[in-house]
C-alpha positions as CSV (number, residue, x, y, z in Angstrom):
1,X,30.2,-14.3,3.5
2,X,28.9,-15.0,0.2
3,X,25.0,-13.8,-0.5
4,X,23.0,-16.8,-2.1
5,X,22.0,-16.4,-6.2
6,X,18.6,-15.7,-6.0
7,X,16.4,-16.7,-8.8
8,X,12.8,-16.3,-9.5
9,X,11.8,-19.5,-8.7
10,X,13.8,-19.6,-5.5
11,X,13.7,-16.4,-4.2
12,X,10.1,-17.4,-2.1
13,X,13.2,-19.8,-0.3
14,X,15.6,-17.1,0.9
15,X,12.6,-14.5,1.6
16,X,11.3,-17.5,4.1
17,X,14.8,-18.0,5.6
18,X,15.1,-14.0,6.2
19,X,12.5,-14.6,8.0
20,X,13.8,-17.3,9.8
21,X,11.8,-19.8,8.5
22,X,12.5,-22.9,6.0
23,X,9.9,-23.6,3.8
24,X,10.3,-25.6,0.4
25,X,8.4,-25.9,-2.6
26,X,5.2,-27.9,-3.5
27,X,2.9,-29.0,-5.8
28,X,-0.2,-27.4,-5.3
29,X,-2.3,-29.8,-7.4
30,X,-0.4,-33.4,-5.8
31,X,1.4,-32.0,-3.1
32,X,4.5,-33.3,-3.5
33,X,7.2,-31.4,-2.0
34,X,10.3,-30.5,-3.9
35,X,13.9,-29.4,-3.8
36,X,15.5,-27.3,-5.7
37,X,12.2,-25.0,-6.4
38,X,11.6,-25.4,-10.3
39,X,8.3,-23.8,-12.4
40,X,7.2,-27.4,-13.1
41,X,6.4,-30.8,-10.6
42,X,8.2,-33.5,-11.7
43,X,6.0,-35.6,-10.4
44,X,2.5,-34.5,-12.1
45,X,3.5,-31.8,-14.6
46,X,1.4,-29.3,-12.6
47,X,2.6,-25.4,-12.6
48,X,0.8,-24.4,-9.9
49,X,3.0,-24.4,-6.4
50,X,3.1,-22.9,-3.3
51,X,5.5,-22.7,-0.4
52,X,5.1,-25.0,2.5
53,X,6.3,-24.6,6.0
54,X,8.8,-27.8,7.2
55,X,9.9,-28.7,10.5
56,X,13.5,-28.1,9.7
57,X,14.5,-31.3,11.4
58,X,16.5,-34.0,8.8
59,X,19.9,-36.1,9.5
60,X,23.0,-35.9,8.0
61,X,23.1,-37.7,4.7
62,X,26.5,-36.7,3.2
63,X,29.9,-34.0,4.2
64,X,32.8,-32.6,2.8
65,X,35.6,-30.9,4.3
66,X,36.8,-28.2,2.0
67,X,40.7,-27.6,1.5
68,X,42.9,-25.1,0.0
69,X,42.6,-23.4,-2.1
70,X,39.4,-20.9,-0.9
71,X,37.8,-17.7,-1.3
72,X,39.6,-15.8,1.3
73,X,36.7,-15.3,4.0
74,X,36.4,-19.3,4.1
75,X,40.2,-20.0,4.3
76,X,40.2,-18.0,7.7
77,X,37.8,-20.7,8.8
78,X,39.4,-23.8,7.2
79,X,39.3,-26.8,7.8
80,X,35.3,-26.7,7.7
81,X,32.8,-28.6,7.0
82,X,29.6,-28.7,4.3
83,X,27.1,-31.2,5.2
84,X,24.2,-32.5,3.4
85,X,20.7,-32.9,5.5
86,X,18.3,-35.4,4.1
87,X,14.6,-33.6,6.0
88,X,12.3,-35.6,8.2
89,X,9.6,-35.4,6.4
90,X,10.6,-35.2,2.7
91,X,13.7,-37.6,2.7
92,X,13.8,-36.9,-1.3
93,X,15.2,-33.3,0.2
94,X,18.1,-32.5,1.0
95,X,19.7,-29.2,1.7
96,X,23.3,-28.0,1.7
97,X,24.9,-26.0,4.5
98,X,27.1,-25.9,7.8
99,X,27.0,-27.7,11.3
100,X,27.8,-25.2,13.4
101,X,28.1,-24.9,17.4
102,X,25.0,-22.5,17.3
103,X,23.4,-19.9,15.1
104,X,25.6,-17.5,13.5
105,X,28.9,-19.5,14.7
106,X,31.8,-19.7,12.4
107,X,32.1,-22.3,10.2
108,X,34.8,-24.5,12.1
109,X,32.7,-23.9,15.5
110,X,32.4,-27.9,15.2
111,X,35.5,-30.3,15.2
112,X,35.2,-31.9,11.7
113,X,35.7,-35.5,13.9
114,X,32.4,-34.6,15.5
115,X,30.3,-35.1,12.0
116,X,28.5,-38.8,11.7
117,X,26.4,-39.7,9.2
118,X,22.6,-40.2,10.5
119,X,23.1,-37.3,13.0
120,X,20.1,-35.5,14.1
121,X,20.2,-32.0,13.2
122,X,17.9,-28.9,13.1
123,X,18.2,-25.8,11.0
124,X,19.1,-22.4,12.8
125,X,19.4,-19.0,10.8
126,X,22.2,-16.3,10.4
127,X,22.3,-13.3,8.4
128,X,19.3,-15.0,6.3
129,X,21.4,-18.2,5.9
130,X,20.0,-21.7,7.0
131,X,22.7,-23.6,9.4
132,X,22.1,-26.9,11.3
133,X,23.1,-27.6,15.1
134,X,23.0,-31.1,16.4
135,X,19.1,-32.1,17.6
């Protein structure tokens, strides 16, 4: 499995989800939650942020099922899918990563004809990665 780039202003992000725990950005002046973390709120201009605890519930806004050509630890599980999760209480957000059967389930644990769009899902954590299982 690929590790995540980890750059200073998301590194609070994958520390949280080590953790087992999903937090996302925020404004600590307006409060406005954001996604990908960024130095500045887009929304007030504010620099000051801090990381907020979220319920990791959402629905799935958007998938792909990835084909041929892959890096070889991803062919093995081909076909795949990558879905997109819009969160429950910041529909703005959405976060990339993989329905799977349960936490730490290969990538194909779920048949790709399973996926709908506006499924309930909830994040899980493996190996510091978020996944999502059906709600």
């Amino acid at each position: 499995m690929l590790d995540p780039v980890k750059d200073t202003d998301g590194a609070p992000f994958w520390r949280y989800a080590a953790e087992g725990e999903l937090r996302v950005q925020a404004c600590a002046d307006c409060g406005e939650l954001r996604f990908p973390p960024r130095p500045c709120c887009p929304h007030c201009q504010s620099f000051a942020a801090e990381w907020r605890p979220v319920s990791g519930r959402g629905r799935v806004w958007s998938y792909v099922v990835p084909h041929p050509p892959l890096l070889p630890d991803y062919a093995a599980q081909a076909p795949y899918n990558v879905i997109v999760v819009e969160l429950e209480e910041a529909p703005r957000i959405r976060l990339v990563g993989n329905l799977v059967a349960e936490a730490g389930a290969r990538l194909d644990s779920v048949a790709v004809e399973r996926i709908r769009i506006g499924a309930k899902v909830r994040v899980v954590f493996a190996g510091g990665l978020p996944q999502w299982v059906s709600a």
